[in-house]
Structures are given as structure tokens and as C-alpha cells.
C-alpha positions as CSV (number, residue, x, y, z in Angstrom):
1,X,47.7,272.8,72.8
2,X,49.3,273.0,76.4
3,X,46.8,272.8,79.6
4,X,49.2,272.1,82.4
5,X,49.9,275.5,84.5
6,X,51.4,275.0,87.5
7,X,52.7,278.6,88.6
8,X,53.7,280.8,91.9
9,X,54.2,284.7,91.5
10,X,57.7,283.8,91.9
11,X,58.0,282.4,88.4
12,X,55.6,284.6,86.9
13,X,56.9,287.8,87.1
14,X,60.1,288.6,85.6
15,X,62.3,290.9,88.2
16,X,62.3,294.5,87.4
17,X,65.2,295.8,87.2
18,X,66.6,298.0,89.8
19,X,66.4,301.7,88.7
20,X,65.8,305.2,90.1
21,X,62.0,306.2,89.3
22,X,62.0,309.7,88.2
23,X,59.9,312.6,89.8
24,X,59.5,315.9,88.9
25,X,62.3,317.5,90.9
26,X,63.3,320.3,88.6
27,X,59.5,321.6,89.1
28,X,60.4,321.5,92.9
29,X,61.4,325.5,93.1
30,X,57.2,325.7,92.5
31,X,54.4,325.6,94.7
32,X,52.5,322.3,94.2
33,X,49.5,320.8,95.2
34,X,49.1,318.0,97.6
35,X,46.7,315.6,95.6
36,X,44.8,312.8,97.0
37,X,42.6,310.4,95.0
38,X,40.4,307.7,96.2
39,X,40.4,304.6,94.9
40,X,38.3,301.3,94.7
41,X,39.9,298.7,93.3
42,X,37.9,295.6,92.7
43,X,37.4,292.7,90.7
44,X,35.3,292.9,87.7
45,X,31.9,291.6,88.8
46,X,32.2,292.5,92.5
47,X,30.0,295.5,92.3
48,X,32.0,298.5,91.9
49,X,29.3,300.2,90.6
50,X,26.5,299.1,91.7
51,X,27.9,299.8,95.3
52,X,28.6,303.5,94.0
53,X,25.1,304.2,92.8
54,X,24.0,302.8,96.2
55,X,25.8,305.4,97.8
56,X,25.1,308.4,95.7
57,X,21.3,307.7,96.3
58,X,21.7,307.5,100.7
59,X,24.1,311.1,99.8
60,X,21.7,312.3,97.2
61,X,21.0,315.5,99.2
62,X,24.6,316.6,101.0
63,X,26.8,316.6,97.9
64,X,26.6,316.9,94.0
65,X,27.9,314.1,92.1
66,X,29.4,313.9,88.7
67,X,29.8,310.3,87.7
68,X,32.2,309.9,83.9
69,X,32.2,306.1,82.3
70,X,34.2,305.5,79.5
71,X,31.8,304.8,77.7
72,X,27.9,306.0,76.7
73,X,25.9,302.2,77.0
74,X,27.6,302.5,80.8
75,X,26.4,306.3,80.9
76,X,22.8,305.1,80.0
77,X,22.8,302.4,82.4
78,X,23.6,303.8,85.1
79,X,21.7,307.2,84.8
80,X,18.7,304.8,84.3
81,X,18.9,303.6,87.6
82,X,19.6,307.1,89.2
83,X,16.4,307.8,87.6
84,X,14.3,305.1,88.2
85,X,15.2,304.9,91.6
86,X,13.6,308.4,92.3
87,X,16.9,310.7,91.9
88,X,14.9,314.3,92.0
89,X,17.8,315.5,89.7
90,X,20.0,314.0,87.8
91,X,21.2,314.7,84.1
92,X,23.2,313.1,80.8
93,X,25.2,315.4,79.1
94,X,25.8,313.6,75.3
95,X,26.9,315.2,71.6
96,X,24.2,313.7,70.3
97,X,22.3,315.9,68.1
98,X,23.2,318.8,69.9
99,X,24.7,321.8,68.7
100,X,26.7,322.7,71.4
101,X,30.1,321.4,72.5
102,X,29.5,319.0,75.7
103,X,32.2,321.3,77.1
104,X,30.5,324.1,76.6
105,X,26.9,322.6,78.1
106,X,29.0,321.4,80.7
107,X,30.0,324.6,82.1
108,X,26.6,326.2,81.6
109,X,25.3,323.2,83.7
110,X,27.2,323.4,86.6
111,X,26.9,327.4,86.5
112,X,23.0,326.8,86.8
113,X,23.2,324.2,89.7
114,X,22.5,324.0,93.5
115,X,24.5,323.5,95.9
116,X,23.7,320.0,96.2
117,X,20.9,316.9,95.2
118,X,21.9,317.2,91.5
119,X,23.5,313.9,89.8
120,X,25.0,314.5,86.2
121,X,26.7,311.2,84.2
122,X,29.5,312.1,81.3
123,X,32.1,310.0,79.4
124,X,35.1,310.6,80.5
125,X,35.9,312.0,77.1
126,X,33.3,314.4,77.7
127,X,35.1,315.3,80.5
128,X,38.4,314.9,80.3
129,X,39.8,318.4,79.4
130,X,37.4,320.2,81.1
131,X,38.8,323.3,82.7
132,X,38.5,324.2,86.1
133,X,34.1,324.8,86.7
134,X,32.5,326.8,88.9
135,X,31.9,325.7,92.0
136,X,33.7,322.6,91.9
137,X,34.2,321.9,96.0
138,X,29.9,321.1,96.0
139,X,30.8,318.2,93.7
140,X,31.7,315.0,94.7
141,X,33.9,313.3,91.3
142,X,33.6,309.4,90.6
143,X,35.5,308.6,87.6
144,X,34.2,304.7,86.8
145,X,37.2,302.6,84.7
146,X,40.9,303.7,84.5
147,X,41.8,306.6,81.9
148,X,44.3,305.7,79.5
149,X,47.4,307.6,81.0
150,X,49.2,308.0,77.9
151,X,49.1,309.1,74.3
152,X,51.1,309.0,71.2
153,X,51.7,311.6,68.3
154,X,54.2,310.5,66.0
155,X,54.6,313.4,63.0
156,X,57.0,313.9,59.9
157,X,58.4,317.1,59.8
158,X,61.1,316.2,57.4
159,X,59.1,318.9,54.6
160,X,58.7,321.8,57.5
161,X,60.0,321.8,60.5
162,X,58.6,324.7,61.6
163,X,55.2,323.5,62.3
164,X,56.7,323.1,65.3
165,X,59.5,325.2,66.3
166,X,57.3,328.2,65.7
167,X,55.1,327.4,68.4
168,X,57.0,325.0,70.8
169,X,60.2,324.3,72.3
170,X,62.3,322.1,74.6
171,X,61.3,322.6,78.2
172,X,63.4,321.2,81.4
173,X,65.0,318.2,81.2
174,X,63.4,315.1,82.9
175,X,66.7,313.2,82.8
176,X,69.1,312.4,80.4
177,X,67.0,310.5,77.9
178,X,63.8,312.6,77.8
179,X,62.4,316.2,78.3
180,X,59.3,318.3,78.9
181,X,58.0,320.3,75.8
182,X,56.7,323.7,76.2
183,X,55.0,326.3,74.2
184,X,56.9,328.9,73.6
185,X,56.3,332.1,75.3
186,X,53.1,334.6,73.4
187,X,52.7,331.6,70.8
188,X,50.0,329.7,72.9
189,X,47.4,331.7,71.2
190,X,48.4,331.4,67.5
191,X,49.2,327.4,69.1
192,X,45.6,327.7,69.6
193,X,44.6,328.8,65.6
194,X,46.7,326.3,64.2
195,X,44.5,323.6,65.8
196,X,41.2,325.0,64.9
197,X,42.6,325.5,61.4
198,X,40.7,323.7,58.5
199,X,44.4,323.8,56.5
200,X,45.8,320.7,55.7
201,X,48.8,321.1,56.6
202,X,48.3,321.6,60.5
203,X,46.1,318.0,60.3
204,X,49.1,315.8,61.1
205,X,49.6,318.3,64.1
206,X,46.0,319.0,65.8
207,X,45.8,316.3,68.2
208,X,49.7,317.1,69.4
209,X,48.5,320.8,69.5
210,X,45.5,319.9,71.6
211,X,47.2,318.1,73.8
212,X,50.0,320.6,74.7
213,X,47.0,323.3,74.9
214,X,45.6,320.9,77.8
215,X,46.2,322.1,81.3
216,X,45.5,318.2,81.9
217,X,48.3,316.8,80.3
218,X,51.9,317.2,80.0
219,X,53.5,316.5,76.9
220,X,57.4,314.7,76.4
221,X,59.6,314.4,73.4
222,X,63.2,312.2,73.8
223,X,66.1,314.5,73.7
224,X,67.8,312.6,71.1
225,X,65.0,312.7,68.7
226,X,64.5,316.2,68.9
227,X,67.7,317.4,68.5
228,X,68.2,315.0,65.7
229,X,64.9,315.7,63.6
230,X,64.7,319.3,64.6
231,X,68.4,320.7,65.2
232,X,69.3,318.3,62.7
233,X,72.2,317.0,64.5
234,X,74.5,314.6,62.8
235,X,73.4,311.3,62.8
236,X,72.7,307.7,61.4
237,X,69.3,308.1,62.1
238,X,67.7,310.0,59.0
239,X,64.0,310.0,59.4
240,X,62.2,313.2,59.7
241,X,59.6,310.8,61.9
242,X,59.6,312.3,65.5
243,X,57.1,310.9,68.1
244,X,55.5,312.7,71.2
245,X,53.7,312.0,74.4
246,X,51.7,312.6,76.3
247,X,50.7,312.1,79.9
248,X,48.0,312.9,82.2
249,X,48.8,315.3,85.5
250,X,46.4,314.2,88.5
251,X,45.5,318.0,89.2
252,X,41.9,317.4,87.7
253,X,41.7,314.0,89.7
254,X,42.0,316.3,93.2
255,X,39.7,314.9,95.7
256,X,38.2,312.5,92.8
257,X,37.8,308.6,93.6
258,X,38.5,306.3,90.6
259,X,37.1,302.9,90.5
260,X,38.4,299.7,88.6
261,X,39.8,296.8,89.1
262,X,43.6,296.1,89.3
263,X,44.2,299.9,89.8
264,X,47.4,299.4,91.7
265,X,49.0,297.8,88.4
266,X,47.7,300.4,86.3
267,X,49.8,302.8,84.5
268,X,48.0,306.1,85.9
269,X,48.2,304.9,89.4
270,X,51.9,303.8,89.3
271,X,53.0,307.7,86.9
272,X,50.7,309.2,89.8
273,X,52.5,307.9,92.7
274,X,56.0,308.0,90.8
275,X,56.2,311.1,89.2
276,X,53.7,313.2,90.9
277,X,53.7,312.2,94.3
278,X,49.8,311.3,94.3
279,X,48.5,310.1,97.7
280,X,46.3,307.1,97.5
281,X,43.5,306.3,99.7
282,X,40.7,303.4,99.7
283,X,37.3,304.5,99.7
284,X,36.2,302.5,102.2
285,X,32.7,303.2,102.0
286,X,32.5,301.5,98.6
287,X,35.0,299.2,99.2
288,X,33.1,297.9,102.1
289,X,29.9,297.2,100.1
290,X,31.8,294.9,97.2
291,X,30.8,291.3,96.9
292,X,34.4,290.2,97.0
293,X,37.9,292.0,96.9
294,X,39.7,289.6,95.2
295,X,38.9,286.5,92.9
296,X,39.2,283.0,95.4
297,X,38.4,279.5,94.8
298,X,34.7,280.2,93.5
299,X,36.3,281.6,90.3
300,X,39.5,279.3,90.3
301,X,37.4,276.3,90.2
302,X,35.2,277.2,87.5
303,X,38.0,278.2,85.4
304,X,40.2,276.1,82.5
305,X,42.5,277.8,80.9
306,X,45.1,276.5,78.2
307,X,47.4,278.1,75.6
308,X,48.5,277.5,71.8
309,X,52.5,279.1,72.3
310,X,55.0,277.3,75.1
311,X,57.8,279.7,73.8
312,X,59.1,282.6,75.9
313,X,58.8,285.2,73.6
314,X,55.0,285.8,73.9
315,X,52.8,286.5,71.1
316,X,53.3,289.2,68.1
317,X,51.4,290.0,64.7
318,X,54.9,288.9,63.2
319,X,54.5,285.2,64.5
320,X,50.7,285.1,64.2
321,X,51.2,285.8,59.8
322,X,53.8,283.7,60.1
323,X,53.4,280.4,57.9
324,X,53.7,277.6,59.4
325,X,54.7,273.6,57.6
326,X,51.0,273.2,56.5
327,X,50.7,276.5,54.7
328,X,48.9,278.1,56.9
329,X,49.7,280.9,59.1
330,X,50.3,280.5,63.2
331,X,47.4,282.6,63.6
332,X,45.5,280.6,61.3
333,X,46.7,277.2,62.8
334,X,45.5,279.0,66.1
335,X,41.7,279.7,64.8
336,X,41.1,276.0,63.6
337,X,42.1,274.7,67.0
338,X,39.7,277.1,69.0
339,X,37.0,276.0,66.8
340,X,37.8,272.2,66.9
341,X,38.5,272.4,70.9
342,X,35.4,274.4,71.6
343,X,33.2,271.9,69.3
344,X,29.8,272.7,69.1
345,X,29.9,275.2,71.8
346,X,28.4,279.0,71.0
347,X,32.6,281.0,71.8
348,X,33.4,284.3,72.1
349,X,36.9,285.1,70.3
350,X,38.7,288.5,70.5
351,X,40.9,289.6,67.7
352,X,42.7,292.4,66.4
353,X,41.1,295.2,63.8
354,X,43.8,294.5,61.4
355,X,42.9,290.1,61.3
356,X,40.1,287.8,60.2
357,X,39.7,284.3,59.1
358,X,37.4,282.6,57.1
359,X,37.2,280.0,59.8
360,X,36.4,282.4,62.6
361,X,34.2,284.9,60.3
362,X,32.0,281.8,59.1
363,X,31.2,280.0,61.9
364,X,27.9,280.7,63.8
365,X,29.0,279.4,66.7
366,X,32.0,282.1,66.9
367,X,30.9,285.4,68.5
368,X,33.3,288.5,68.2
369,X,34.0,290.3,71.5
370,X,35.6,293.8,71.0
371,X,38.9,294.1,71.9
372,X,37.6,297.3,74.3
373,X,34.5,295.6,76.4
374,X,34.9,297.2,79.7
375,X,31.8,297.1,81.5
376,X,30.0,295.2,79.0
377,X,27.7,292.8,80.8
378,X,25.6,291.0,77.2
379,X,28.3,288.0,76.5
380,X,27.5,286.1,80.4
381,X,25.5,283.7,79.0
382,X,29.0,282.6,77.0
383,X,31.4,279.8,78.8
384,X,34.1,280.2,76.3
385,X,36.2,282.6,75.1
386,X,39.1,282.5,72.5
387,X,42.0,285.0,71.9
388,X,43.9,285.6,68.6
389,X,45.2,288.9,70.1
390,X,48.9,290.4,69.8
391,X,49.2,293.8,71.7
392,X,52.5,295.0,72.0
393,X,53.6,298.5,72.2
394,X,55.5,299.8,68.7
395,X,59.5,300.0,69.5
396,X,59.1,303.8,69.7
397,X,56.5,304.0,72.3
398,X,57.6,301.5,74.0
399,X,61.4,303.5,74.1
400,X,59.1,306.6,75.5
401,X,57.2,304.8,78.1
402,X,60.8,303.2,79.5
403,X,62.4,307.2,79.1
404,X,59.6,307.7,82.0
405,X,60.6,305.2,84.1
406,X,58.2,302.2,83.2
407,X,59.4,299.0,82.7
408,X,58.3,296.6,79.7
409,X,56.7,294.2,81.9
410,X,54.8,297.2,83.5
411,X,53.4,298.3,80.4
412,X,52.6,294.6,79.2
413,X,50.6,293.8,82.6
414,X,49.0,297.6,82.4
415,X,47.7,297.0,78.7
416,X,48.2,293.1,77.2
417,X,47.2,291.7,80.4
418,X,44.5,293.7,82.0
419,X,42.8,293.8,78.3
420,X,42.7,289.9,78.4
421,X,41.4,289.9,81.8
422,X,38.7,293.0,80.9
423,X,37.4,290.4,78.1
424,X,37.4,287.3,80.2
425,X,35.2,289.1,82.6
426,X,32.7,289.7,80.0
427,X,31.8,285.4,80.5
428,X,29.7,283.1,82.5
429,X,32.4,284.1,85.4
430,X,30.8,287.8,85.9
431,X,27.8,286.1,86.9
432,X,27.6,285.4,90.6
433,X,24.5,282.8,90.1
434,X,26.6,281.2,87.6
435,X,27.9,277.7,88.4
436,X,29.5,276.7,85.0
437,X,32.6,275.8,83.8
438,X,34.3,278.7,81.6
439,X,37.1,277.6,79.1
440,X,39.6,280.1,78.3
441,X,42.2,279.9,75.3
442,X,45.2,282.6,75.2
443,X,48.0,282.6,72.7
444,X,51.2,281.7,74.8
445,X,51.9,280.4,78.6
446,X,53.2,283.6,79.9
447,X,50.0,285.4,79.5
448,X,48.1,282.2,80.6
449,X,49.6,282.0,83.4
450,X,49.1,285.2,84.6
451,X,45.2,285.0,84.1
452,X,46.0,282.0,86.6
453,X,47.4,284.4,89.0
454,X,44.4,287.1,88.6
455,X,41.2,284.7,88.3
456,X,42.3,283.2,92.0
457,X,45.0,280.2,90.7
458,X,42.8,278.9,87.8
């Protein structure tokens, strides 16, 4: 196992290479909004929000406020505090048993509500393809954790094609490599039927069909793969395999303030700003009442961090069920070293859904953290924390995400990286009383030493 890290920005990051970051000219003949979004971006543990709930209670009575986490424990939290702290009116809208769609409550909610004083706290899947509500202006929007930006929908249509050609069709171009998809004109109705249909064979389709129904989201197809699945154009490339995406527009972010940390490195914030023209501002009225805006020495002293892999080519599934001299895999190698370095020490080890070992599954001193643990704040009694985790994006999104004007180092510090850091900031380290030592283990030096770079030069 390697411990020496001695790293600058400089060597960290690979260059991106130059290219011409598309926007969405041919859409220019249009009117379009001006959007603005707020943003505070934070550490984790520096009190995003905590400093938000502050300030909804001194505003309690010149605004509405809609708060959406992304998930319900933070939705609980945080409209216990509202309520505890004397909040005249605020609500929880949740599927549980309830008969009614949250949409649908949603909309009756805000149709019923004042003007101002009321408080109501969603997920963001809740609210995330909510049309336009009444009365939206009298409500102030924090939106608590970065959405995920994208989506994927890959669907074989070698058997019937016309699943989708009778309800969709090639839209403008975005540049040569990819293009907008559009529903074709008077279909968006029976578009609509085919994903409420119980058949069977729309299921591969509904979440595709949802998404192109959204007003929220644009969808994107490469040109290629259309015209070589669907117009069946002559090619090596056989497969009947074609894969969309999807992408949020900012229009239902208008005026909204989004709080997380590393937002600036985020996929939204840079397809935002890229593509849509976004203005970002800082909310400095939160911002102001963080603890810290950036991890310093307090973190970077308390923090060791070491890695299993000194090879450039960063960590995969492929290597980790690799076997290695002894007979056992690289991943497996990996799991008896965490347990031997950490000793007798209660860890925390994040792997993914499709792994397990014996040695890891066995040992009561090992203590699974979900891969997904954003706001989670039950593991900072924990000084260590192990990762056996490969997240790469498959070749085909990965091709999409590029058609868009991302690069691959973009995407793996949006998702690989900021994942690792979400998890790490579940420890000892979120504690501000905390004084200990936190010992952090990540498969290869490239990702370790970017933890270096966010946790303050570990």
C-alpha cells in the first residue's frame, strides 16, 4: 500500500482539451428566458443547512418557502426543526400511505396557500417534474444537494422499431455528432397513453416516454445511432441497442438557490452555464453564515490517506475480479489489506451493489456505508473508512456525455470523485468538536490524490 502523496493542482488534473463548448444556438431564432440561480457552495459539514433553516425562520412571514432534499430522513430532519422551532405553518408532502400522487397534493397545496408564512419540505423527486403551480412568485425555492443532471435510456428496438418512430423524431441538430429528439407533431397525447399503458411491450419505453413528456428535460440521441438502428443505414454496427439521454433545462430552477458543496464542478452547474447560458449568483446571505468555505489545515491535519493501485489507469470492476498470483482477486487482495491495516478498529467500507466478500461481510468491525450517503450524519463517530469502489461511466454514456461537450475528466470529478468525497464526509471529519485522526483508503493514487486536493492538502 502507497502513503506518500506529494501533489500540486498542476499534476493533478489532466489538461482538458481545447474544444468549442456547444450552446443552443439553433434555438436562438426563440424568445428565451434569462435564468438566474443562486448558489451556496460549501463544504460538507460547514452548515449549508443549518444556515438555511436559520434563515427561513428570521423570513418566516415575507416569503413562502419550498425546501426539496434528496432524500426523505433529510426531509424529516429538517421539517422537525421548522416545527419545533415554532414555524406557524409548515408541511411534508410524502407518498406514504396516501392515495394521491404527491404531484397531484402538491398542486392542491399551493392552490390553498397564503401569500406568505407557509414552509413545505419535498424530495426533489417529489418535485422534480412538477409543472408550473399557481402562484409560484410568493415562493422562495431552495433545492438542498445537486440533482443528477443526466439520465440514461438504452432500448432494443431491433423487433419494432416503431415504438418509437410512431411517436418521435429527430429534432435540430446540436452539432455533428448528436441531436435533439422531438415528439412528433399531434402524437404527444397518444406519447402520453403509451406510458400509462400496463402493456408489456411499452415497459422497456416508459421512463424514455416520461422523460420526453417532461417540460423539465430535454432528451438527445447521437445521430449516428439513430440513423443506423432506426433508418437502418449500412453499417458494421448491427445492434438494434440504441441509447438516449436526457438532460435537465434550468427553467424550473428560475430564481431557485441550490445548495451543495463543490457545485462549481458539478455537471448541472457546468450544462447550465455551457449550454443554457445560466447566470450564477452566490447567496450571500447563507454563504455568509457557513462555518468555513473551504476545508484548511483543521481538516488536512486530521487526515491520512493512502491507496492500494500506483498505476495510471485508475480503478475498474475489470481489474478489481481480476486474479491476482495468490488466487485471489485484486479486489479481494484489496479487502484483506483494509481489514489488516485498520486492525481492530470499528471501519466503514463502501462498495459496489454488484460485490461482496466474505472478509468484509464477516467482520464486525467492518460497517457498510451506502454508496449514496449525502447528508447522512450517523457514521461520525467512525475514523476510518475504506473504498472497494469502481464508478466509471459505460463506453456508451460516456460517448453521450462527450457528444455534449463534457470531458472524461469532468464527468469522473462530477460523479467518481465527488461520490468518494460525499462518503468521506460521513466520518469523524464532519464533526467540528472532533479532534481525531481519520484514515482514509481509496483504490488508486489518482483519486487519492485528489481527496488531497479537496480535504485542504491531506
Amino acid at each position: 500500500m502507497n502513503t506518500n502523496i506529494q501533489t500540486t493542482a498542476e499534476n493533478i488534473l489532466v489538461p482538458v482539451v481545447q474544444q468549442e463548448y456547444i450552446t443552443d444556438s439553433s434555438l436562438s431564432q426563440f424568445p428565451k428566458l434569462v435564468i438566474s440561480i443562486s448558489i451556496v457552495s460549501g463544504p460538507c459539514g460547514s452548515g449549508k443547512t443549518h444556515a438555511l433553516l436559520n434563515l427561513i425562520k428570521e423570513q418566516e412571514y415575507s416569503s413562502n418557502h419550498l425546501l426539496a432534499f434528496p432524500t426523505w430522513l433529510l426531509c424529516e430532519q429538517s421539517h422537525l426543526e421548522l416545527a419545533n422551532s415554532e414555524f406557524d405553518m409548515v408541511d411534508i408532502i410524502n407518498s406514504k400511505g396516501q392515495k394521491l400522487a404527491v404531484k397531484s397534493r402538491m398542486t392542491t397545496y399551493f392552490n390553498d396557500c397564503l401569500d406568505h408564512g407557509h414552509a413545505l419540505v419535498v424530495t426533489w423527486p417529489g418535485y422534480e417534474d412538477l409543472p408550473y403551480f399557481r402562484n409560484k412568485p410568493d415562493w422562495k425555492i431552495y433545492i438542498d444537494e445537486i440533482p443528477q443532471v443526466s439520465a440514461f435510456y438504452p432500448v432494443d428496438v431491433s423487433k419494432n422499431p416503431q415504438l418509437l418512430t410512431d411517436f418521435i423524431e429527430l429534432g435540430h441538430s446540436i452539432n455533428s455528432l448528436i441531436a435533439k429528439v422531438s415528439i412528433k407533431e399531434g402524437c404527444k397525447h397518444k406519447l402520453k397513453s403509451a406510458s400509462e399503458s400496463t402493456d408489456d411491450g411499452y415497459k422497456e419505453f416508459k421512463a424514455l416516454f416520461r422523460a420526453l413528456l417532461s417540460d423539465n428535460k430535454d432528451v438527445f440521441v447521437l445521430i449516428e445511432d439513430w440513423n443506423v438502428v432506426i433508418n437502418k443505414a449500412k453499417t458494421k454496427n448491427k445492434t438494434g441497442e440504441i441509447t438516449f439521454i436526457s438532460m435537465l433545462n434550468p427553467s424550473q430552477f428560475n430564481g431557485s438557490t441550490i445548495l451543495a458543496a463543490n457545485i462549481e464542478q458539478s455537471l448541472l452547474y457546468k450544462w447550465f452555464e455551457r449550454f443554457h447560458n445560466v447566470n450564477f449568483t452566490h447567496h450571500k446571505q447563507i454563504s455568509s453564515n457557513l462555518r468555513y468555505t473551504h476545508h484548511g489545515d483543521e481538516i488536512a491535519s486530521r487526515t491520512e490517506i493512502y491507496y492500494c493501485i500506483d498505476e495510471g489507469r485508475g480503478y475498474s470492476k475489470y481489474f478489481r475480479d481480476t486474479g491476482a498470483d495468490d488466487g485471489l482477486t485484486y479486489g479481494n487482495q484489496m479487502d484483506n489489506i483494509a481489514v489488516e491495516f485498520f486492525n481492530n478498529e470499528d471501519f466503514l467500507y463502501v462498495v459496489n451493489k454488484d460485490y461482496s466478500n466474505p472478509v468484509l461481510d464477516s467482520s464486525k468491525l467492518a460497517h457498510q456505508l451506502p454508496v449514496g450517503s449525502h447528508g447522512q450524519n450517523d457514521y461520525q463517530d467512525f475514523n476510518a473508512i475504506y473504498f472497494n469502489l469502481a464508478l466509471n461511466f459505460p463506453p456508451k454514456q460516456l460517448q453521450l456525455l462527450k457528444a455534449l461537450g463534457f470531458t472524461a475528466e469532468e464527468a469522473r470529478i462530477a460523479v467518481t470523485y465527488e461520490t468518494f468525497y460525499q462518503c468521506i464526509m460521513r466520518t469523524s471529519l464532519r464533526n467540528p468538536d472532533s479532534n481525531d485522526t481519520v484514515k482514509i483508503i481509496v483504490p488508486d493514487k489518482k483519486t487519492a490524490a485528489y481527496m488531497c486536493l479537496l480535504l485542504g492538502g491531506a
